[in-house]
C-alpha positions as a Python dict, from the first residue, in 0.01 Angstrom:
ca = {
    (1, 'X'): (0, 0, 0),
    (2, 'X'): (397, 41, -20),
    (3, 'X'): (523, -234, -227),
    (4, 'X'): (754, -454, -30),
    (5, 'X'): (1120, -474, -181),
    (6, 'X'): (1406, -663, -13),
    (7, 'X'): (1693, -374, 177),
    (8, 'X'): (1983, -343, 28),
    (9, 'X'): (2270, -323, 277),
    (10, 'X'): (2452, 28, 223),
    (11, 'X'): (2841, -49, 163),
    (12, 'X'): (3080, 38, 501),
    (13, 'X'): (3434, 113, 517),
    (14, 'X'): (3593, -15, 858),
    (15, 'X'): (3735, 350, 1031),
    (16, 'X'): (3903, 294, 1388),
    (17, 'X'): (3825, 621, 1565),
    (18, 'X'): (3910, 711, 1955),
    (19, 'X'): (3648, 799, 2200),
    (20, 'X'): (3677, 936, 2567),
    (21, 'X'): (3552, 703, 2775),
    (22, 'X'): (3327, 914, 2937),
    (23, 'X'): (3166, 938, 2595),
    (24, 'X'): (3199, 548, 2567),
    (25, 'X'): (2970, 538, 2889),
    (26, 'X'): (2726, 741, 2829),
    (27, 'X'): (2636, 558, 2446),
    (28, 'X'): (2637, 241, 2638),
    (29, 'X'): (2433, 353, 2906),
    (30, 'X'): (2193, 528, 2659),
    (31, 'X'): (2177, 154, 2414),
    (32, 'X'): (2136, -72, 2776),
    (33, 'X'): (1838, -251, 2728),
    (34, 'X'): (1780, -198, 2370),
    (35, 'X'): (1848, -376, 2054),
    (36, 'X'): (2078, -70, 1954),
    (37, 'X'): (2440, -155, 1906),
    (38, 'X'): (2759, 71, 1985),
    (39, 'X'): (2804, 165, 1593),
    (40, 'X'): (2404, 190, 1499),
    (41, 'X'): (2375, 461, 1791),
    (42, 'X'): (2737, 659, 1654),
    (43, 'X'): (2596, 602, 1278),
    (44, 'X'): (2274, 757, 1366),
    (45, 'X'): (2402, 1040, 1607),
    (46, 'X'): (2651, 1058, 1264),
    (47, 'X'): (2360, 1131, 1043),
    (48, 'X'): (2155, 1331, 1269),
    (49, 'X'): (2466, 1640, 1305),
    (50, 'X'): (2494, 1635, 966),
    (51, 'X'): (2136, 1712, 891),
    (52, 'X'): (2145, 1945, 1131),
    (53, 'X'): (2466, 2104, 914),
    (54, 'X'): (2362, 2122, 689),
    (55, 'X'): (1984, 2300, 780),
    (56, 'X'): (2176, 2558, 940),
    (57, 'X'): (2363, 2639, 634),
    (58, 'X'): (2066, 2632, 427),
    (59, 'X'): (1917, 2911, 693),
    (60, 'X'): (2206, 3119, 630),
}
């Protein structure tokens, strides 16, 4: 059994960054109905291209 230990939230920097609004839509549409907010989904989609950076430099 994982021993339970209290999160630590990561520090954030506030970064004001433009998005198309077609883009806009489409995150909002995609987070309707969930508990997801605008910035978890961009943080996430964030991490997720970066991984994937950094795999495909690791393949070549």
């Amino acid at each position: 059994m994982r021993k339970f230990q209290i999160p630590k939230i990561p520090t954030t920097t506030n970064k004001s960054i433009r998005f198309p609004d077609d883009v806009i839509a489409q995150v909002e549409e995609a987070i309707r109905g969930t508990e997801c907010s605008f910035s978890a989904f961009v943080i996430e989609a964030v991490r997720v291209a970066l991984e994937n950076l950094k795999e495909e430099e690791d393949d070549s």
